[in-house]
VMD Tcl script that builds the backbone (N, CA, C; Angstrom):
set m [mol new atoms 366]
animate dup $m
set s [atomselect $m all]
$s set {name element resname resid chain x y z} {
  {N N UNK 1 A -39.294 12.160 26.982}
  {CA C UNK 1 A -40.534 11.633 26.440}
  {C C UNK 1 A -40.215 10.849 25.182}
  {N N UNK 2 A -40.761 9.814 24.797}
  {CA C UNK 2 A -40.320 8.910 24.073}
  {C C UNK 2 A -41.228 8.619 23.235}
  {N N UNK 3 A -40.948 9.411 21.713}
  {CA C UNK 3 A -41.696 9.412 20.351}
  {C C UNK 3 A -42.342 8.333 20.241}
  {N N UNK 4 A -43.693 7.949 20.032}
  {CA C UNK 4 A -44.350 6.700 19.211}
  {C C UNK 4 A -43.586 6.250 17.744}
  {N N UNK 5 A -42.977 5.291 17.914}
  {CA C UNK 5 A -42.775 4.840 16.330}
  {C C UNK 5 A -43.754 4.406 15.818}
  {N N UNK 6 A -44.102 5.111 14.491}
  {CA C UNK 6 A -45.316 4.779 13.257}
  {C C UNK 6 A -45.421 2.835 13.344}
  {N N UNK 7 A -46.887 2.313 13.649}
  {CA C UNK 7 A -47.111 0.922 13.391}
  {C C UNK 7 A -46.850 0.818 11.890}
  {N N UNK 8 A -47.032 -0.753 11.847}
  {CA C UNK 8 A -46.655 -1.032 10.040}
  {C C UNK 8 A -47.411 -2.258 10.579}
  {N N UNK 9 A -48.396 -2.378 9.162}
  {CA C UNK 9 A -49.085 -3.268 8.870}
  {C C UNK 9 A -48.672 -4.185 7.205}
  {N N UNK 10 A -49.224 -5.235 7.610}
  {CA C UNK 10 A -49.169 -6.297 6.402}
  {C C UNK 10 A -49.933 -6.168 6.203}
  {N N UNK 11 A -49.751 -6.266 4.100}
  {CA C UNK 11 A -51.358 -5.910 3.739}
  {C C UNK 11 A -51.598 -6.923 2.378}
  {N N UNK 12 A -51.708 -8.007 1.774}
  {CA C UNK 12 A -51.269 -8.197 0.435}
  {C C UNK 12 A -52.899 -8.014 -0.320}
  {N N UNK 13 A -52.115 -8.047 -1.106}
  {CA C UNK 13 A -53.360 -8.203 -2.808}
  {C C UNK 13 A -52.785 -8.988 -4.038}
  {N N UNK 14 A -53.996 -8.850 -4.967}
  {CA C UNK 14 A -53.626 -9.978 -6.247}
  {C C UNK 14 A -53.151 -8.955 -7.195}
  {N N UNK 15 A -52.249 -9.132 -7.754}
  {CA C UNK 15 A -51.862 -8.586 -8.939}
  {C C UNK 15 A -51.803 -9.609 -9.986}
  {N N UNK 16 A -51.819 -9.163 -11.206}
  {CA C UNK 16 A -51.631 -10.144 -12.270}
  {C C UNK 16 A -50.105 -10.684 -12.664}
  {N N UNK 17 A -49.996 -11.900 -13.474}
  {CA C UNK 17 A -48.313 -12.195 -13.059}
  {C C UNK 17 A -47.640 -11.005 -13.845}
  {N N UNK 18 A -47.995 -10.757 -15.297}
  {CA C UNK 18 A -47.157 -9.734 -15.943}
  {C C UNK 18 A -46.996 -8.529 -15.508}
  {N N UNK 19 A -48.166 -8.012 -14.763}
  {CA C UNK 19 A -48.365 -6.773 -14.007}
  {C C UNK 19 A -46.791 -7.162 -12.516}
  {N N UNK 20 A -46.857 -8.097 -11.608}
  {CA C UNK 20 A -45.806 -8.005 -11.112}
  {C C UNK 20 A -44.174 -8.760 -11.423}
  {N N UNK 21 A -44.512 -9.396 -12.491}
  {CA C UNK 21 A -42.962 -9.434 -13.277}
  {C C UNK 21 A -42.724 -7.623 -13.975}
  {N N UNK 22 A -42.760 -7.220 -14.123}
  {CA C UNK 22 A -42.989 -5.551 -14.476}
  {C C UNK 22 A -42.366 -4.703 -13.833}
  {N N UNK 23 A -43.268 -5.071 -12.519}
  {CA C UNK 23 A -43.000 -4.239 -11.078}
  {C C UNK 23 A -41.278 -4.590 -10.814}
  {N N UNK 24 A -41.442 -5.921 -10.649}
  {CA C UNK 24 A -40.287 -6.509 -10.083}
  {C C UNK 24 A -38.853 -5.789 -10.920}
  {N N UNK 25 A -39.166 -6.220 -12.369}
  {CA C UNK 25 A -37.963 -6.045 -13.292}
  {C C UNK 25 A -37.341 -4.402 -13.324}
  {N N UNK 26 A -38.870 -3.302 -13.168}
  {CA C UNK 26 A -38.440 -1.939 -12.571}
  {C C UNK 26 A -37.312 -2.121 -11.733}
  {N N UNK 27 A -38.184 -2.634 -10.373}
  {CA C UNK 27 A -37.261 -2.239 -9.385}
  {C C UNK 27 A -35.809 -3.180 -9.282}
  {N N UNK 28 A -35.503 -3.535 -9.609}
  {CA C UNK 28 A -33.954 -4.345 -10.156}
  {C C UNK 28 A -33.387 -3.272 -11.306}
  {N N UNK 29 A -34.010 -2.774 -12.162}
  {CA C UNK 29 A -33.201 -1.999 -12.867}
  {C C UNK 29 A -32.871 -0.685 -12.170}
  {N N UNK 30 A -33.312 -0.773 -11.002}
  {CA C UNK 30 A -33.245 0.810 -10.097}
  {C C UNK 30 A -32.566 0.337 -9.065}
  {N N UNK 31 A -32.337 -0.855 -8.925}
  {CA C UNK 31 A -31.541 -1.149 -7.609}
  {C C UNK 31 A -32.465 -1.456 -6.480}
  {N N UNK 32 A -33.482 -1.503 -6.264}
  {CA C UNK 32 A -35.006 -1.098 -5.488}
  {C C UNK 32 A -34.999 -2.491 -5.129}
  {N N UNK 33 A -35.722 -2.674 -3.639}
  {CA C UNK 33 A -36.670 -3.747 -3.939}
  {C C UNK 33 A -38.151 -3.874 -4.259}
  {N N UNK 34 A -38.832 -4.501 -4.434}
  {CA C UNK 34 A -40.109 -4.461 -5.256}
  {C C UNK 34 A -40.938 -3.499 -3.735}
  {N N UNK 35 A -40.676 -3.884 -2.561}
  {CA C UNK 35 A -41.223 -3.237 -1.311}
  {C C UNK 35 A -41.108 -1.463 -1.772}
  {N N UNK 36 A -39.835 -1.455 -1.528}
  {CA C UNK 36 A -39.344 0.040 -1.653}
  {C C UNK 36 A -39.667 0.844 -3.218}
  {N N UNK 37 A -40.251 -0.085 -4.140}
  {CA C UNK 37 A -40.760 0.988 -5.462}
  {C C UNK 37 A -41.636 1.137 -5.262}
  {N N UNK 38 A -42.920 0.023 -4.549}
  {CA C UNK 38 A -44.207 0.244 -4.107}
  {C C UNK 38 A -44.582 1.340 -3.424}
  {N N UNK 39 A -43.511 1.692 -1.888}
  {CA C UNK 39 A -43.682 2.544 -1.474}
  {C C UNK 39 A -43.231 3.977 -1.846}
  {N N UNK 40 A -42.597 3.882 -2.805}
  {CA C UNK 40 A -42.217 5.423 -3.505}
  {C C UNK 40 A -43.231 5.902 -4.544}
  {N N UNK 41 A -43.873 4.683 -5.019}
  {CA C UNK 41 A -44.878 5.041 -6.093}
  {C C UNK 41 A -46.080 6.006 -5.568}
  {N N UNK 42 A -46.546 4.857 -4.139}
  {CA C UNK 42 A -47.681 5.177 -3.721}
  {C C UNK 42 A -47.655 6.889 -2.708}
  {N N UNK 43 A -46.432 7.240 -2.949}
  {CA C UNK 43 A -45.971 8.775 -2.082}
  {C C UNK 43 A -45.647 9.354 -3.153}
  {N N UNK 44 A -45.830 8.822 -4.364}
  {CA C UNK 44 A -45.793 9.812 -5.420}
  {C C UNK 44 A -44.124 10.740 -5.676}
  {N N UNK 45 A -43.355 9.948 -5.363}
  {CA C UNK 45 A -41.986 9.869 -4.551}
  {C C UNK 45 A -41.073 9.499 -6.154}
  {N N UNK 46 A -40.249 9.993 -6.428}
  {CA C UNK 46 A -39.239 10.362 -7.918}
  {C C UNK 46 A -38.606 8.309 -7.292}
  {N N UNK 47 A -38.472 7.634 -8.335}
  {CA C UNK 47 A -37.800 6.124 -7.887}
  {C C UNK 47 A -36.277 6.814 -8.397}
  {N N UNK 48 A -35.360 6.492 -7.445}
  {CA C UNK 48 A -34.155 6.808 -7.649}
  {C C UNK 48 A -33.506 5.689 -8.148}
  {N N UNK 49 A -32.197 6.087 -8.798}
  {CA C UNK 49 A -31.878 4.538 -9.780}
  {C C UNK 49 A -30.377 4.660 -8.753}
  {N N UNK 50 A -30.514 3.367 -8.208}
  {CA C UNK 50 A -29.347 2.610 -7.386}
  {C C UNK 50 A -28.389 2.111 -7.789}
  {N N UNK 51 A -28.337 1.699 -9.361}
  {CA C UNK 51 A -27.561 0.696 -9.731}
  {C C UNK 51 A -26.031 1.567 -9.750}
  {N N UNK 52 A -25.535 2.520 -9.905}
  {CA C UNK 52 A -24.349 2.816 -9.449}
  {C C UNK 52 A -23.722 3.613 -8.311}
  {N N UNK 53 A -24.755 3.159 -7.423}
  {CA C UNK 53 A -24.670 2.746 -6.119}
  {C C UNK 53 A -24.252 1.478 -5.775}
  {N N UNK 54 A -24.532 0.524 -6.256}
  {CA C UNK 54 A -24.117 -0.854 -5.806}
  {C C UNK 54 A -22.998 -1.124 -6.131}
  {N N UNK 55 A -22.954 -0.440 -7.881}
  {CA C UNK 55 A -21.601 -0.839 -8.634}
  {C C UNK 55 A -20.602 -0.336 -7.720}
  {N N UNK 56 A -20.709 0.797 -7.164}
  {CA C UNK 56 A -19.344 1.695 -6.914}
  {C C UNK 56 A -18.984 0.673 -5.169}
  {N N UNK 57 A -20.496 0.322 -4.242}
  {CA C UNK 57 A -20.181 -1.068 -3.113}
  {C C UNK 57 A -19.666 -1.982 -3.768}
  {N N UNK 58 A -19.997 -2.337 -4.615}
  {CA C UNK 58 A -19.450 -3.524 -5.000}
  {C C UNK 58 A -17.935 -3.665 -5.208}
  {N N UNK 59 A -17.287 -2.692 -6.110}
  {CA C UNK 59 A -15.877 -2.617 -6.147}
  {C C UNK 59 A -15.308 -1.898 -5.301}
  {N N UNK 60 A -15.764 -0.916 -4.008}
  {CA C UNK 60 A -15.255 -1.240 -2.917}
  {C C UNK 60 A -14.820 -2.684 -2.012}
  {N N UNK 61 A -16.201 -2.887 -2.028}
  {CA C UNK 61 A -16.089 -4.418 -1.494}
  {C C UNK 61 A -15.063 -5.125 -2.014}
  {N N UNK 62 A -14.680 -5.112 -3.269}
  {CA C UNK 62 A -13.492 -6.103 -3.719}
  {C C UNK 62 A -12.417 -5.464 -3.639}
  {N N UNK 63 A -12.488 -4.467 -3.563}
  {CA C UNK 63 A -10.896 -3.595 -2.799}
  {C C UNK 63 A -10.441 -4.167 -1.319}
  {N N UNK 64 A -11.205 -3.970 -0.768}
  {CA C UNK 64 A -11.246 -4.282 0.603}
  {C C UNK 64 A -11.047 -5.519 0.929}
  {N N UNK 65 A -11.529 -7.127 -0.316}
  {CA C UNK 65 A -11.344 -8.050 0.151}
  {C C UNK 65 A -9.700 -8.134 -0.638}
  {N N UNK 66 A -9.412 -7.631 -1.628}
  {CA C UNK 66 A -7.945 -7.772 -2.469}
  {C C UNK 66 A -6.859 -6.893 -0.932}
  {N N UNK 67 A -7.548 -5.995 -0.441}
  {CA C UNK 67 A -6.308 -5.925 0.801}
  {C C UNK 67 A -6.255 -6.453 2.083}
  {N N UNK 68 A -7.220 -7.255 1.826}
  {CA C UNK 68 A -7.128 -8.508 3.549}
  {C C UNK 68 A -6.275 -9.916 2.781}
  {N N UNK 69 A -6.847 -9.896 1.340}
  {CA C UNK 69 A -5.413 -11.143 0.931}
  {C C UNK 69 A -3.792 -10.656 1.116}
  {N N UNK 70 A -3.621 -8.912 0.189}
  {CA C UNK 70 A -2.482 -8.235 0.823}
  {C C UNK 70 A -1.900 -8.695 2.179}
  {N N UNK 71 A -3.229 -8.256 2.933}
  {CA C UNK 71 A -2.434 -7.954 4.322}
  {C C UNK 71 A -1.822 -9.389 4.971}
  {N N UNK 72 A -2.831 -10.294 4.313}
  {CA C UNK 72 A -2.472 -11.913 5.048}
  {C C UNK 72 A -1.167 -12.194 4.328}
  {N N UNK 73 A -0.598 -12.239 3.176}
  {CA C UNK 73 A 0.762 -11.829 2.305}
  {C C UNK 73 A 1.605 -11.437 3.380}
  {N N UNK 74 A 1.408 -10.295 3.396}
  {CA C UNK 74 A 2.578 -9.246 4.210}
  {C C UNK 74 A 3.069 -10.013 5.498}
  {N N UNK 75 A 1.678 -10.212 6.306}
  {CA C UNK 75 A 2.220 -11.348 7.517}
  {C C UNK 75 A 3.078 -12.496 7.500}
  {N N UNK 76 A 2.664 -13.312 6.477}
  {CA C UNK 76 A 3.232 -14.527 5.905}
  {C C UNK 76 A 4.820 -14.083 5.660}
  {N N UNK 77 A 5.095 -13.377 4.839}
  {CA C UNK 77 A 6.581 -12.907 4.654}
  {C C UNK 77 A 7.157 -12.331 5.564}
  {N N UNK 78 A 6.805 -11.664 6.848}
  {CA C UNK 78 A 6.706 -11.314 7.408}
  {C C UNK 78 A 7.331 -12.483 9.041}
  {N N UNK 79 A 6.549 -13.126 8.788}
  {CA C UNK 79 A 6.650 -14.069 9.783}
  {C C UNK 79 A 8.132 -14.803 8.929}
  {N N UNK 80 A 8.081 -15.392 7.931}
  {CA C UNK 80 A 9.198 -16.072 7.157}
  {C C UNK 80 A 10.714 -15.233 7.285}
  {N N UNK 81 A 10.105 -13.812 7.164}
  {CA C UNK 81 A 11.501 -12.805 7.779}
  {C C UNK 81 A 12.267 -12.882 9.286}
  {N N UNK 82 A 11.579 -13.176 10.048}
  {CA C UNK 82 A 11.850 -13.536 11.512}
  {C C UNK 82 A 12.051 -14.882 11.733}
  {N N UNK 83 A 11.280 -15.954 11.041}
  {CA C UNK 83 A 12.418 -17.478 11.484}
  {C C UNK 83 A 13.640 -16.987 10.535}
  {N N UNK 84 A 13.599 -16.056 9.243}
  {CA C UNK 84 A 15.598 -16.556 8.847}
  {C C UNK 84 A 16.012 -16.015 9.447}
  {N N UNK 85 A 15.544 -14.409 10.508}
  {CA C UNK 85 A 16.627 -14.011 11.400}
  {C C UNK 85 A 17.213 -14.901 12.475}
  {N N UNK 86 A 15.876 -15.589 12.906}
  {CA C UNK 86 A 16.554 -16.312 13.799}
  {C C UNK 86 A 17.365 -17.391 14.134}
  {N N UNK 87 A 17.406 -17.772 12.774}
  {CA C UNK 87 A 18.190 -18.878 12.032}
  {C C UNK 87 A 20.148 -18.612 11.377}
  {N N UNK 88 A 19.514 -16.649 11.716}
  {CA C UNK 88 A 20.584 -16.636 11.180}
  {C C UNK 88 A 20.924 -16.769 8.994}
  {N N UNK 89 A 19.884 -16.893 8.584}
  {CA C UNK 89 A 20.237 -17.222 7.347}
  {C C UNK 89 A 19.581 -15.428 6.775}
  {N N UNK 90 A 19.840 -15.936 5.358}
  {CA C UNK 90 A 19.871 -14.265 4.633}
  {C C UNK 90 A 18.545 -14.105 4.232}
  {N N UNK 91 A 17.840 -13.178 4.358}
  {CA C UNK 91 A 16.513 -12.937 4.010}
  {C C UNK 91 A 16.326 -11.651 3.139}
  {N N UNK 92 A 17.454 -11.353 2.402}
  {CA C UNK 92 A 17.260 -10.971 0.757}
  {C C UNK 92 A 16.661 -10.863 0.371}
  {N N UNK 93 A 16.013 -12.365 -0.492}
  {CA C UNK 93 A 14.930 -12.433 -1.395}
  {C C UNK 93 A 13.624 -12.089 -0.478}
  {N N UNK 94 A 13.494 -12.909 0.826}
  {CA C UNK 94 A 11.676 -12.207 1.406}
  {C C UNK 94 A 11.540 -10.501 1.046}
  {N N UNK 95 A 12.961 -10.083 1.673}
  {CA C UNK 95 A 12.892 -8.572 1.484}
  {C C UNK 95 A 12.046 -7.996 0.665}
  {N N UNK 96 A 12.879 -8.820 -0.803}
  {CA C UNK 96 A 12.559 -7.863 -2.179}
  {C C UNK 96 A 10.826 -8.299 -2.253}
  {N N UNK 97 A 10.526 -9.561 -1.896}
  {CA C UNK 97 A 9.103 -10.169 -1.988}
  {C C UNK 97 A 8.111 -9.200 -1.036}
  {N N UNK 98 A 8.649 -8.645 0.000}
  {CA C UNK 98 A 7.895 -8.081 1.145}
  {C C UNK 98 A 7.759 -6.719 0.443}
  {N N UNK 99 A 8.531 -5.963 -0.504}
  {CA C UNK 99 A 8.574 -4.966 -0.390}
  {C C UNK 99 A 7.310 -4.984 -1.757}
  {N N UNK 100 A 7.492 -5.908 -2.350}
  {CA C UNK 100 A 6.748 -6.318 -3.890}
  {C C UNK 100 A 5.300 -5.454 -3.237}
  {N N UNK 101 A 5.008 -6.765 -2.211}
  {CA C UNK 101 A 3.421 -7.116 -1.854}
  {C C UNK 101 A 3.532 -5.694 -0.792}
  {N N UNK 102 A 4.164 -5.164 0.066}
  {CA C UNK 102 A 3.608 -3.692 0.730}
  {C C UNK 102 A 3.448 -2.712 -0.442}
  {N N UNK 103 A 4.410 -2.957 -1.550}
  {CA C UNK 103 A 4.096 -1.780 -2.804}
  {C C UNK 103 A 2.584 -1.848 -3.289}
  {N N UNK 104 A 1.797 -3.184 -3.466}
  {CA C UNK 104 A 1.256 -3.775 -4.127}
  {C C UNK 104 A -0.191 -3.040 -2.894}
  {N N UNK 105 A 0.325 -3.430 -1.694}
  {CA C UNK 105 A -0.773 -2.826 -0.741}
  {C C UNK 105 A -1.080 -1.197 -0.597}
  {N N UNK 106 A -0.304 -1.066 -0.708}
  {CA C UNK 106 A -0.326 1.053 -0.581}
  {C C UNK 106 A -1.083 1.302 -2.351}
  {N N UNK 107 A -0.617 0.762 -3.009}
  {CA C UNK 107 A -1.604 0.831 -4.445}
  {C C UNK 107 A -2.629 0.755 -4.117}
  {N N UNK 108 A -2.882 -0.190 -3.874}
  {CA C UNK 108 A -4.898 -0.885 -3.608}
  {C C UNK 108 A -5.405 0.712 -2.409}
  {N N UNK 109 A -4.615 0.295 -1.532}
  {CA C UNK 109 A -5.176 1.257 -0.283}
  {C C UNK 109 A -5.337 2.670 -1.283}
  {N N UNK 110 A -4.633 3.257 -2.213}
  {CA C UNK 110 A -4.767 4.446 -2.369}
  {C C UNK 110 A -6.023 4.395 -3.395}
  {N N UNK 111 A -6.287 3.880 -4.384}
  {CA C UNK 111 A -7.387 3.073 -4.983}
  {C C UNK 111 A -8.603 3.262 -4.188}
  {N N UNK 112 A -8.297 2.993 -3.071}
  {CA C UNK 112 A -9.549 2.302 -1.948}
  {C C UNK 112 A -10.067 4.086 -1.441}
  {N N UNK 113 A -9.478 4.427 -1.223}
  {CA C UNK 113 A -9.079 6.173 -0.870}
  {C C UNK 113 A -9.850 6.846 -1.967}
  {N N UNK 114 A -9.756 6.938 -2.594}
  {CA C UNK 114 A -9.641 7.591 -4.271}
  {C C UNK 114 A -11.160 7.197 -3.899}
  {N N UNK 115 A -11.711 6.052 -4.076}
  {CA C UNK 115 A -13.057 5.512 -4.359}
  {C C UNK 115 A -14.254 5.394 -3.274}
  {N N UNK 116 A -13.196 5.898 -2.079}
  {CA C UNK 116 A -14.032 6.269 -0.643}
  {C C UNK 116 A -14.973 7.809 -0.628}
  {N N UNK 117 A -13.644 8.431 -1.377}
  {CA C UNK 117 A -14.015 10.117 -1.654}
  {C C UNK 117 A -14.808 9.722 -2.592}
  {N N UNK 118 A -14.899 9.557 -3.623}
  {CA C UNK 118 A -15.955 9.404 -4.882}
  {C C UNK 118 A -17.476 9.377 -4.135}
  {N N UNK 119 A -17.168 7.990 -3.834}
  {CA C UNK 119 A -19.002 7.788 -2.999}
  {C C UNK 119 A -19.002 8.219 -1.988}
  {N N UNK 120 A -18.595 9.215 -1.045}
  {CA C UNK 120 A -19.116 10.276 -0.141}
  {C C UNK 120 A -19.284 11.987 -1.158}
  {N N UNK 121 A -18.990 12.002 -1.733}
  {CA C UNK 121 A -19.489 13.048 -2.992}
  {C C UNK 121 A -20.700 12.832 -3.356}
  {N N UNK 122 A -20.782 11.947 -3.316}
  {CA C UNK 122 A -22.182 11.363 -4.306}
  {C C UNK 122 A -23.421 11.061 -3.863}
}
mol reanalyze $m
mol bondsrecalc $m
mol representation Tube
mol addrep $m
């Protein structure tokens, strides 16, 4: 048997501008959108403050994009390691370079780890 999902209606009204510059600037300092403070107000509902919630997405997010540049690195040297084999020439220096940027990746990744556990705690 297959639950009714609750309808939702559109509803607007006039507010005054300072009255919703107000509203608005709340819900940005809570992380909220102006929708979602409305509806917590009107349920009489505690407004929860988001903003280090976003902070802590946010520098995930740049973890995550600092180890897809890593990882495109690693390939690159990677690939450069296999034409000097096949060339026959010495690939030494990629070595020490490959080993730089995988050191450089297991950092971030553990970082990334560290800050995964944080915001599932939370």
């Amino acid at each position: 048997m297959r639950t009714p999902t609750p309808s939702r209606s559109m509803y607007s009204f006039r507010i005054p501008g300072p009255e919703l510059e107000r509203a608005r600037r709340v819900a940005r300092a809570h992380g909220l959108s102006l929708t979602e403070l409305i509806r917590l107000r009107l349920r009489d509902l505690p407004v929860p403050d988001r903003t280090e919630q976003q902070r802590r997405f946010e520098a995930i997010h740049a973890l995550t994009r600092e180890m897809q540049y890593i990882g495109h690195n690693i390939n690159q040297v990677t690939v450069a390691i296999h034409r000097a084999n096949r060339r026959g020439q010495s690939f030494g220096a990629a070595l020490g370079r490959f080993e730089g940027l995988l050191q450089a990746y297991l950092d971030t990744r553990e970082r990334l780890r560290i800050l995964l556990e944080q915001y599932q705690q939370s």
